[in-house]
N, C-alpha and C positions, 0 to 999 in steps of 0.2 A: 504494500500500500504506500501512496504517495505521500508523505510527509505535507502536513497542511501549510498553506503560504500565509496564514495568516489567525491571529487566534483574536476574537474579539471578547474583553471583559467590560461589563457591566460593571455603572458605579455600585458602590459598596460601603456603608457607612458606619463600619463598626468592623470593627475583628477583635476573636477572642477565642482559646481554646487552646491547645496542646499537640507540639510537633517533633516526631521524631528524626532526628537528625540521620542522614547520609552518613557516609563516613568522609571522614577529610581525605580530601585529593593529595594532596602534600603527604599527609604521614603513610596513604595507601601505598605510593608510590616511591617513595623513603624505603617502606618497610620491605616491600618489593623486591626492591633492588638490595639491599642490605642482606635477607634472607636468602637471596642465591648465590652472592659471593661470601657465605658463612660455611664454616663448618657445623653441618648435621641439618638435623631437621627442622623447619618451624612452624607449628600452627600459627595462622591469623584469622581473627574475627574480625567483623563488622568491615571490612574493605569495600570502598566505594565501588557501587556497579555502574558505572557509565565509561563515557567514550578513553577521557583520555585515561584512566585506568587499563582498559580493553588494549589499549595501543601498548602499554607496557606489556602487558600478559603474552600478547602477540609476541612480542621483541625477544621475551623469554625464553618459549616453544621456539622461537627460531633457532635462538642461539646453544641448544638443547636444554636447557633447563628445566626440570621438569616442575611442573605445579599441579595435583590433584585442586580439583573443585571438589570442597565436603559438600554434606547432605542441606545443609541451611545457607540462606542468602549470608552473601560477605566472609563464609570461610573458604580457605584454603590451605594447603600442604606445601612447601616450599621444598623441596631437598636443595641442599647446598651444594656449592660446588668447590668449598675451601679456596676461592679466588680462581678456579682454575676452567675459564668457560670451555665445554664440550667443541663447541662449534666454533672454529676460526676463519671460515670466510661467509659471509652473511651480506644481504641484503635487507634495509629494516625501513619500512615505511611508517611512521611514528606520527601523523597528525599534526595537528598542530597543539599538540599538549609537551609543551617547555619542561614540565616537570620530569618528562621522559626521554625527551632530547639532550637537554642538558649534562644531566649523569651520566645517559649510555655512552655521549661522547667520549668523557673524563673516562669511565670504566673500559671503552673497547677500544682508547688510543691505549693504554697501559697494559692491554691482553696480549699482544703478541700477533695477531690476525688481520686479517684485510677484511674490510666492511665501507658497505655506502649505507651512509643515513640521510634520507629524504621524509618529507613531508608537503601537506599543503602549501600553496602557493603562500598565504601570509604568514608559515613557518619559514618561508624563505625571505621573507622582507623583515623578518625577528634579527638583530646583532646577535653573532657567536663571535668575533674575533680577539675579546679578550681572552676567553678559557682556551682558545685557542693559541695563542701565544703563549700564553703561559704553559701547556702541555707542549707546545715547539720544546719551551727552554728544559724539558725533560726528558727528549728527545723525540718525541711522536712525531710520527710521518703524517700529515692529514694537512689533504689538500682541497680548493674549495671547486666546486663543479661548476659553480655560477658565478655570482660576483664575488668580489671579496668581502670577507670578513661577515658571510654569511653562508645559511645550509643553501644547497645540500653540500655536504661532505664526501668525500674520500679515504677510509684511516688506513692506512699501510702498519706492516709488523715495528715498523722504526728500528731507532738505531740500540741494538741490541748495547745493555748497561751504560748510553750516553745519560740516563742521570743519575746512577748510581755513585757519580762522585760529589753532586749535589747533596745541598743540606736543607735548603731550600729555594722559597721560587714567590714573585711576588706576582700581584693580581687586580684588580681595576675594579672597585666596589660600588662605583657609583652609577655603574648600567643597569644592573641584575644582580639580586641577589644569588641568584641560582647560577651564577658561572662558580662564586667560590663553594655554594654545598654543593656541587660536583666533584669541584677539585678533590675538596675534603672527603667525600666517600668515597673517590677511589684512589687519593692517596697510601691507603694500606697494602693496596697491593706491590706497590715500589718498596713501602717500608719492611714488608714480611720478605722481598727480596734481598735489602740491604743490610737490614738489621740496624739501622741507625734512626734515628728520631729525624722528622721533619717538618719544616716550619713555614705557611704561610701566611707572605704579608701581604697585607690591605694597603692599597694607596689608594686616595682619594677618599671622598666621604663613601659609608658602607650603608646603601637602603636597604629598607626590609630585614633590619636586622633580628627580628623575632623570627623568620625564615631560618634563618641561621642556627638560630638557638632550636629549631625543631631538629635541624638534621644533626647538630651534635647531642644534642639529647636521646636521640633515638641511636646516632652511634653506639653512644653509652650502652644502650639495653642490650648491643651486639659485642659487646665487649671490649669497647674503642674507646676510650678514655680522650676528649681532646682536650689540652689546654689553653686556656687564652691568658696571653701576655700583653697586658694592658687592651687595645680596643681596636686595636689593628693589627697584633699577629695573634695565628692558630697552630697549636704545636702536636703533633700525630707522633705519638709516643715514639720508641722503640721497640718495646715486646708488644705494637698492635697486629691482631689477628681478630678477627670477625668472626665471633662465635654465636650460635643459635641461644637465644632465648629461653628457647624450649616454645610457649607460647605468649603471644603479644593480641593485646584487642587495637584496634585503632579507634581512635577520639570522632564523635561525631564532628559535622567541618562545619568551624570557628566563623566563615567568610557566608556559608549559606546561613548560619541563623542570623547573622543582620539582616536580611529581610522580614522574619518572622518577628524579632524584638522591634523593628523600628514599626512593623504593621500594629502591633501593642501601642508604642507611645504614640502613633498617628490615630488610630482605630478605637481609642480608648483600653482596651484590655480585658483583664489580662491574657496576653500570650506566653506562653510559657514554651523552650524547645528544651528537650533531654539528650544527653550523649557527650553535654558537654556541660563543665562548670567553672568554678572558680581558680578549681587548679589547672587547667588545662596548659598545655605547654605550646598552644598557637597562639601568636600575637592579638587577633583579627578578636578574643573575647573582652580585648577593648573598646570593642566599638560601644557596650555595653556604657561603661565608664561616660563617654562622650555624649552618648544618649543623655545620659543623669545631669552630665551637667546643662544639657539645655533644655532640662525640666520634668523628662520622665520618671516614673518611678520603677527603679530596678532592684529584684531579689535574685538571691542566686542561692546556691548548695553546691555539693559537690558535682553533682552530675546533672546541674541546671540553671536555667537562666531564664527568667521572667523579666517582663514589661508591659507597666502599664502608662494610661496619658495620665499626666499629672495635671500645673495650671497650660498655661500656654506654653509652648516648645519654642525657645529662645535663640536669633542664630546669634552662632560665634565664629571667633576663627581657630582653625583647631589643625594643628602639625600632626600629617596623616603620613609620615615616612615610617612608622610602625603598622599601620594597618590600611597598606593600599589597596586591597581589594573592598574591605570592608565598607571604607572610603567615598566608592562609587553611590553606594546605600545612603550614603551623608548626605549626598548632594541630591539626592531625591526626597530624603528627610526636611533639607532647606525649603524645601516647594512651602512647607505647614508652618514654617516658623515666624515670629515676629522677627523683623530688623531682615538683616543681610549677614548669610557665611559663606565663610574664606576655608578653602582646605589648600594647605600648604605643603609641598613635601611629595609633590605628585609627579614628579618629571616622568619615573617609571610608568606611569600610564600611555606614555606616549611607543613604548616597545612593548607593548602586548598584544592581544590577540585582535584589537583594531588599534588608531590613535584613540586612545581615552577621552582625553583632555577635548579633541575636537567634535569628536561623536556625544559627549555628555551634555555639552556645549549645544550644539545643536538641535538636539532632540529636548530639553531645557526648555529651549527657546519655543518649539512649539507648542509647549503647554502653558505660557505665555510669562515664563521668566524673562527676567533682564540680566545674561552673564558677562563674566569679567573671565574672556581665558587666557594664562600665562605660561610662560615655558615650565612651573612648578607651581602652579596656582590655579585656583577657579574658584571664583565670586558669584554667589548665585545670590540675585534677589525677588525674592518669593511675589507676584502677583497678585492683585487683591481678590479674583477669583480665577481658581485654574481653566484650561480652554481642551476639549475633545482634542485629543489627538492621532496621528497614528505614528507610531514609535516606529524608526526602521532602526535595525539591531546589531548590522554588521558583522555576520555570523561571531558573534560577543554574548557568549550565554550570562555574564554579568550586565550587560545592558536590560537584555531582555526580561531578567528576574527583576533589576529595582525598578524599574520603567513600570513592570506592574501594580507596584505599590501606589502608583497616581489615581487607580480608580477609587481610594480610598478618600479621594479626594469629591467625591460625588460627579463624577464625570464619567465620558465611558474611555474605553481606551484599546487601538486596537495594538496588538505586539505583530510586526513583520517575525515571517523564519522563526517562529517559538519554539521549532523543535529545535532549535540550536542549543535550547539547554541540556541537551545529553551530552555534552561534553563533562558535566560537571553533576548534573541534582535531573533526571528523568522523571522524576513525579513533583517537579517542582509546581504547577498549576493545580493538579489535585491536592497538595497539600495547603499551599493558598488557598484558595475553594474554600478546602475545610473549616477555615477559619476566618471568612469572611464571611459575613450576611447582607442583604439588600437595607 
């Protein structure tokens, strides 16, 4: 069946009720790749089932690694490969989920093997040229197919121990956070070769540094110890090896309940999503915070997070370089608010899965804000009654989720290409639904 062109929502003037979270993209896809360059076996629960997950899974079977599907949605069996992948010449077509691009790079320039990695056409207008240099200075062979300093790629076996005299390697923080938790997950397999400690440095400012802190965090669980020396280098032990867990759950995803919390403080309330809470180790259960301070009221627990509307929702300006996905949800949040807000700290939106900054901008506009867009900025000021729109999405399954939240607004609203949210959340409309009423 053909994939619908267009999904129309009716205004809706209230939300309230209770949402189980997906699992997070990040840690699914962390865990992933972490479990098959370990030694032995790993259960995982709750792993996201959508596209760019899929795209890893794919990447895996190719490269033999095996993964059983258990009997229940989100488990799997991982066997490890002790660093040592099965399959040395591959072809992997990977989407355009960055999450899966970025590490396989770092992992299959460091394997030994010849591989081309391709994806969608605006996986190929994505920057890789940093972690790319930085894996040159270790010696990796990987050349680019298209333009420079983007995919698709080429990896060749490289030059046999030209970085084993290295101690370390430095790296550009201010494009992606995901060029350096590439570096760093498959750093260990140079380190279990040389047996000496290795250290990468940060130059430049480092966005998305709560990204960061997921993928050494989740090293940890695999036996990776990383340390950080002061706020720009990362140091990969000497006795690191990558050991199975035994079993690991993954965290419902941090970036989709901002739409559920912010439907709360817009919808009146309360909403409440599960899978994730206060401790959670993804940045994005900030958004939370942000909410509160422009007037929502939020509860949490360990494994949840509620929001309700308070008085009025107040804008502010608020440094989103910790939670830029969540971010996008902000700026549709601003639609309800009294005053005018400023999200700061947004350059990364412009190298994602569309330009951010100009498509938020845009689609903004025809709900009849007044924006301000910057190379790291965007100023939305909220309308004195919003206007019918029809949102086009930009195959950007984050447009298309918080763009939903304007029928909250008492208007109707149609979403272009809605299924584009399988990249990320597939039942993201029925669970909306769920918790909205006319």
């Amino acid at each position: 069946m053909d994939a619908p062109t267009y999904l129309d929502l009716a205004p809706v003037a209230h939300a309230r009720g209770r949402v189980a979270l997906p699992g997070s993209k990040s840690i699914s896809n962390r865990t992933l790749l972490l479990a098959a360059l370990a030694t032995g076996e790993t259960t995982l629960h709750g792993l996201l089932d959508a596209d760019d997950v899929d795209r890893m899974l794919e990447a895996l079977n190719v490269l033999g690694v095996r993964v059983d599907r258990g009997a229940g949605p989100g488990e799997a069996r991982v066997h490890g490969t002790g660093g040592a992948l099965p399959v040395l010449k591959a072809e992997l077509f990977l989407g355009n989920a960055g999450t899966a691009f970025r590490p396989l790079t770092a992992v299959l320039a460091l394997a030994g093997g010849s591989y081309v990695l391709k994806g969608v056409p605006r996986m190929h207008e994505r920057p890789i040229g940093d972690l790319v240099d930085a894996l040159r200075m270790l010696g990796a062979d990987i050349r680019y197919l298209g333009q420079e300093g983007f995919p698709p790629l080429a990896i060749g076996p490289g030059r046999a121990g030209a970085g084993d005299t290295l101690d370390s390697v430095a790296i550009r923080g201010d494009v992606s956070s995901q060029f350096l938790s590439a570096l760093l997950m498959a750093l260990p397999m140079l380190v279990g070769r040389t047996g000496r400690a290795f250290t990468v440095k940060v130059t430049g400012e480092l966005v998305s540094r709560p990204y960061v802190a997921i993928t050494t965090n989740l090293m940890g669980r695999f036996g990776v110890s990383v340390a950080e020396e002061g706020t720009r280098a990362f140091v990969i032990p000497a006795q690191a090896r990558y050991t199975t867990p035994g079993t690991l759950r993954v965290e419902g995803d941090a970036s989709a309940a901002s739409y559920f919390l912010a439907a709360g403080a817009i919808g009146r309330g309360p909403v409440r999503v599960t899978g994730v809470g206060r401790h959670s180790i993804q940045g994005d259960v900030a958004f939370a915070d942000v909410l509160a301070r422009m007037g929502a009221v939020i509860h949490s627990g360990d494994d949840w997070i509620e929001a309700s509307g308070g008085k009025s929702l107040v804008g502010r300006e608020v440094d989103c370089v910790a939670i830029p996905d969540a971010a996008m949800t902000l700026a549709v949040v601003a639609l309800f608010a009294q005053g005018p807000t400023t999200l700061r700290g947004i350059a990364s939106w412009r190298v994602k899965e569309t330009d951010r900054i100009a498509a938020m901008a845009a689609e903004l506009h025809k709900l009849g804000a007044t924006v301000e867009a910057g190379d790291d900025h965007l100023t939305v000021h909220p309308p004195g009654m919003l206007l019918p729109a029809t949102i086009d999405t930009y195959d950007d399954h984050r447009i298309a989720m918080c763009f939903a939240l304007a029928a909250l607004g008492g208007v109707a609203v149609r979403i272009n290409d809605p299924d584009c949210v399988r990249k990320t959340f597939p039942g993201y409309f029925a669970a909306l639904r769920a918790i909205t009423g006319p």
